[in-house]
DOKEMI-632576 format. One record per residue (C-alpha): residue in three letters; x, y, z. Coordinates in steps of 0.2 Angstrom, whole numbers, padded with zeros to 4 digits, always signed. Layout:
N
ALAXYZ...
END
This chain:
304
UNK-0027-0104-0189UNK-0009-0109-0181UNK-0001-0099-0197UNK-0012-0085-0195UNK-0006-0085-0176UNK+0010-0085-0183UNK+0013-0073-0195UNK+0004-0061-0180UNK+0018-0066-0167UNK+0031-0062-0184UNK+0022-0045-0189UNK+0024-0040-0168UNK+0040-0045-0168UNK+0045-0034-0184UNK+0035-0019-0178UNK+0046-0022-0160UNK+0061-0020-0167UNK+0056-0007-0182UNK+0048+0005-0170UNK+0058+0014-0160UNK+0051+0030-0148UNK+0064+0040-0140UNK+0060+0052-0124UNK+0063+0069-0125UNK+0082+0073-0119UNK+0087+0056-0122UNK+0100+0049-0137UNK+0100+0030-0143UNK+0115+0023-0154UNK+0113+0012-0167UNK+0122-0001-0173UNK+0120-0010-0190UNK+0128-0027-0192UNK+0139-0022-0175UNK+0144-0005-0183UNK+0139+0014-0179UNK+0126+0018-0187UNK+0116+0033-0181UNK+0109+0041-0167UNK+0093+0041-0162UNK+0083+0060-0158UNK+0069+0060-0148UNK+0053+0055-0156UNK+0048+0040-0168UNK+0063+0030-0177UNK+0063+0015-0188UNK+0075+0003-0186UNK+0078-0013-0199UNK+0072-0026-0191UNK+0088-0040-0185UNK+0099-0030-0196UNK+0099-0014-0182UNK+0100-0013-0163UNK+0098-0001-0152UNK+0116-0004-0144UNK+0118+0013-0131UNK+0106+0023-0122UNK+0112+0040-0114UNK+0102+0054-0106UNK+0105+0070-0113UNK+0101+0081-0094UNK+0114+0090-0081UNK+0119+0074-0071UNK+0126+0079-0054UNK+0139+0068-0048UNK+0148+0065-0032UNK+0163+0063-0032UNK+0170+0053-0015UNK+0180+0061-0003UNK+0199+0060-0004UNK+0215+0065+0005UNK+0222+0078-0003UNK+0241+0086+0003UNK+0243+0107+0002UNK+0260+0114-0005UNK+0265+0117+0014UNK+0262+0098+0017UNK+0246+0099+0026UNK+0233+0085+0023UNK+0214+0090+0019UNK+0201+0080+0016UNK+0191+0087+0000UNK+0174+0082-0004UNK+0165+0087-0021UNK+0152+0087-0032UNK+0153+0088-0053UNK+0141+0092-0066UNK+0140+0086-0082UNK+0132+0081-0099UNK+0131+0070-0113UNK+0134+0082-0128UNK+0140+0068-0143UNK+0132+0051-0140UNK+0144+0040-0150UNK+0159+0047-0143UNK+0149+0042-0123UNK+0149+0025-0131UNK+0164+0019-0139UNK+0177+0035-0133UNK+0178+0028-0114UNK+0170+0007-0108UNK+0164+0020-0093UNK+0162+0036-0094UNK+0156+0041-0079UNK+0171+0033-0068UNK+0182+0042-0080UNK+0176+0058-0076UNK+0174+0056-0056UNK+0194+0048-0057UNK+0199+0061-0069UNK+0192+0075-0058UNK+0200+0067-0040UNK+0216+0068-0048UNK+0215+0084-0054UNK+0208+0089-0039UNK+0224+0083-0028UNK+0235+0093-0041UNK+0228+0111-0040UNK+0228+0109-0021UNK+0246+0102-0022UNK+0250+0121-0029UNK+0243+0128-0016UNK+0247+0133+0003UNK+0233+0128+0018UNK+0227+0148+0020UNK+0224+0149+0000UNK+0215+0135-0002UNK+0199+0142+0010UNK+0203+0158+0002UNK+0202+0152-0016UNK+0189+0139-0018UNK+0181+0148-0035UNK+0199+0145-0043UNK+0202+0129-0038UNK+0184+0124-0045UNK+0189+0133-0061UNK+0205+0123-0063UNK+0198+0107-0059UNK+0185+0110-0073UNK+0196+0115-0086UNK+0207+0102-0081UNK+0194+0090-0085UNK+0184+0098-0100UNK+0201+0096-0111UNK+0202+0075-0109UNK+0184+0075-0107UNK+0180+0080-0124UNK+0185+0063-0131UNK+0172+0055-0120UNK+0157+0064-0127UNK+0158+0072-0112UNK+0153+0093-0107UNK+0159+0097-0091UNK+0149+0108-0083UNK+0155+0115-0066UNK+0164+0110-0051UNK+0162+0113-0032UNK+0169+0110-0016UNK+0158+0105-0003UNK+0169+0101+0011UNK+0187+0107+0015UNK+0190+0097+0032UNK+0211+0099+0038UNK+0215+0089+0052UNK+0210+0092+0072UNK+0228+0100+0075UNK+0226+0113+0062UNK+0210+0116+0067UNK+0213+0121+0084UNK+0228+0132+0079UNK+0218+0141+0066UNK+0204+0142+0077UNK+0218+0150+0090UNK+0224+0161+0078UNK+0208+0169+0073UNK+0206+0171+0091UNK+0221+0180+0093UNK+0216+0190+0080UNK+0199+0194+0085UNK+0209+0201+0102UNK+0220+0210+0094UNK+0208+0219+0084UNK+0200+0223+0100UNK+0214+0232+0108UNK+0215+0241+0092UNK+0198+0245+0092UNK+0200+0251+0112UNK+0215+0262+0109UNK+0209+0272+0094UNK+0194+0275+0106UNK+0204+0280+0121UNK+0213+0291+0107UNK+0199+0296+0100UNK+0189+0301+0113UNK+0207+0312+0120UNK+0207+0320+0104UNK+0189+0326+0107UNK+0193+0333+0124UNK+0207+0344+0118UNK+0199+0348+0104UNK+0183+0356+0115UNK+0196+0363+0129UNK+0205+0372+0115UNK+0187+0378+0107UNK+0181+0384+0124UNK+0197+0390+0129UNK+0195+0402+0111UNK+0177+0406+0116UNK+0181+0413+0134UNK+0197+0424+0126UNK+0187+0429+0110UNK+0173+0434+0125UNK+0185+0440+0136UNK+0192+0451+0122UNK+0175+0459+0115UNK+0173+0461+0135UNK+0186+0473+0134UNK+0183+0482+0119UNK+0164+0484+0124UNK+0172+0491+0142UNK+0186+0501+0132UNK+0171+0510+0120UNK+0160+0514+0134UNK+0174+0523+0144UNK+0176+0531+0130UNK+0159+0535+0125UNK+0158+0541+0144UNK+0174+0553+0143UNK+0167+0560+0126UNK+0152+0565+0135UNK+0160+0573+0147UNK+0172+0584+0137UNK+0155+0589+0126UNK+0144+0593+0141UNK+0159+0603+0148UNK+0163+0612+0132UNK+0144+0614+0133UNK+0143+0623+0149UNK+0159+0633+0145UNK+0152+0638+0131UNK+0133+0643+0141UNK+0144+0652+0154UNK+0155+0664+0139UNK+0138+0667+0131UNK+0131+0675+0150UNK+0149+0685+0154UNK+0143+0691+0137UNK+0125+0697+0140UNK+0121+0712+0150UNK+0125+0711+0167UNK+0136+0696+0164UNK+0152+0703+0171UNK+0144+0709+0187UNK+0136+0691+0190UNK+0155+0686+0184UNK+0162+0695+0200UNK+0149+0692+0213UNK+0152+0674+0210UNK+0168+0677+0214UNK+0167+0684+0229UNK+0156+0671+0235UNK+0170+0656+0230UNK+0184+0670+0241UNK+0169+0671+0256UNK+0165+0652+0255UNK+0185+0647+0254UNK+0191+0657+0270UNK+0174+0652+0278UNK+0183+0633+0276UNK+0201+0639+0283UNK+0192+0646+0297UNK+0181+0632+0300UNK+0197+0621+0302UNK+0207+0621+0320UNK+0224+0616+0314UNK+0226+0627+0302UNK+0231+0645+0304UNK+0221+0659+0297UNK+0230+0674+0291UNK+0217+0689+0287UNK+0224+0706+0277UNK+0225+0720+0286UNK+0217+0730+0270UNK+0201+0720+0262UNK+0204+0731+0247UNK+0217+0715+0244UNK+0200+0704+0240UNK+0194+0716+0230UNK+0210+0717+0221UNK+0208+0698+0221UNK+0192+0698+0212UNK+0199+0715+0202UNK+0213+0699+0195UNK+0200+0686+0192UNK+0189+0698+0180UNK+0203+0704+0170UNK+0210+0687+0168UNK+0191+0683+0163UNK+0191+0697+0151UNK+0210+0694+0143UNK+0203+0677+0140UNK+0188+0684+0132UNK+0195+0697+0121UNK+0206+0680+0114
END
């Protein structure tokens, strides 16, 4: 019974250390007789028992790491204090085990001091400016010595860029200035602006009132004429109505009456005024001879 007890405590202790189950995303190194063996995948593994060890165990996810806040000095010897955060993963499992004694302090010192050299390159103003470089450099820095560690570094960022309380207040000055000056700025081209728009609508209205002014004129200047042109028609008209009757029948008796009439009616008017003196012919055959002068005239222009 006691043996039977025993060689089960034996058997159990053989399938202990035969059988080996790795998790998924997870790498165990072997050793055999204190040497490299091989790496364990994830799933079920068999070992030989006393003879292997499972020596290393490393996890095969993104680790995030953060690595401490430091004192770093700018290219124009200003002090900052930078705080980080690094990602990482375990891509060769033996090298994660014999290539550093700790890989993971490796890599947070190894980063710090890159860290302080890219910002040593840089002036104050760049280093808010350029964060995405500075994380680029830092991890290349750091992927190059990394490699013998087993190590894949995956990204780097800043998470805190704090300059001291002096710098602060003068960059916190400055962007006020700036913010004011850009105000004034802003002002002025509205003043100008708003100047240019006030000429510009005098100098339109100014146009309108001329260019209305000048059809004005013209409209005046073609009714004048249109008047004048009527005039000259409906006189040509009549003269021509009046040479028509001197030509009917008749016409050259009605020609001299009206004649007399206009002599009658013109002394009637010299008579009718006190302060001029009337002289009357002696002989009123003289009127007649008057109208005798008109009708020849009248035919002489006919006859043209």
């Amino acid at each position: 019974m006691e043996i039977a007890i025993l060689l089960l405590i034996v058997a159990a202790i053989f399938i202990t250390r035969s059988v080996k189950v790795v998790p998924q995303q997870n790498a165990w190194v072997v050793e055999r007789l204190g040497k490299y063996h091989s790496s364990l995948a994830p799933g079920l593994n068999f070992l030989v028992p006393f003879i292997d060890k499972v020596a290393y165990k490393h996890s095969l996810k993104e680790i995030p790491l953060d690595v401490p806040s430091q004192v770093c000095i700018t290219r124009d010897n200003t002090q900052l204090q930078v705080d980080g955060i690094l990602y990482f993963q375990v891509t060769d499992p033996m090298r994660a085990s014999y290539g550093s004694s700790n890989y993971i302090v490796a890599v947070t010192q190894l980063a710090q001091t890159s860290l302080r050299s890219v910002i040593g390159k840089l002036e104050l103003d760049k280093t808010f400016e350029e964060r995405d470089i500075i994380n680029a450099q830092v991890v290349h820095a750091i992927d190059e010595a990394a490699l013998n560690w087993g190590v894949k570094v995956l990204r780097y960022e800043i998470k805190d860029l704090t300059p001291p309380k002096e710098i602060l207040l003068a960059m916190q000055a400055q962007i006020t200035a700036e913010r004011e000056k850009r105000a004034l700025i802003a002002a002025s081209e509205g003043r100008r602006q708003e100047q240019i728009n006030i000429a510009t609508g005098e100098r339109e209205a100014f146009i309108a009132r001329s260019e209305g002014e000048k059809q004005a004129e013209i409209n005046n200047a073609q009714g004048e004429a249109s008047a004048i042109l009527a005039v000259a028609e409906a006189t040509a008209e009549a003269i021509r109505k009046v040479a028509e009757a001197i030509r009917q029948p008749g016409g050259q008796e009605a020609v001299q009456l009206k004649v007399a009439e206009k002599a009658v009616d013109a002394y009637a008017k010299v008579a009718a005024d006190a302060t001029t003196t009337l002289i009357v012919p002696s002989n009123m055959t003289e009127v007649s001879a008057l109208i005798a002068s008109a009708m020849k005239m009248a035919g002489t222009g006919k006859a043209a």
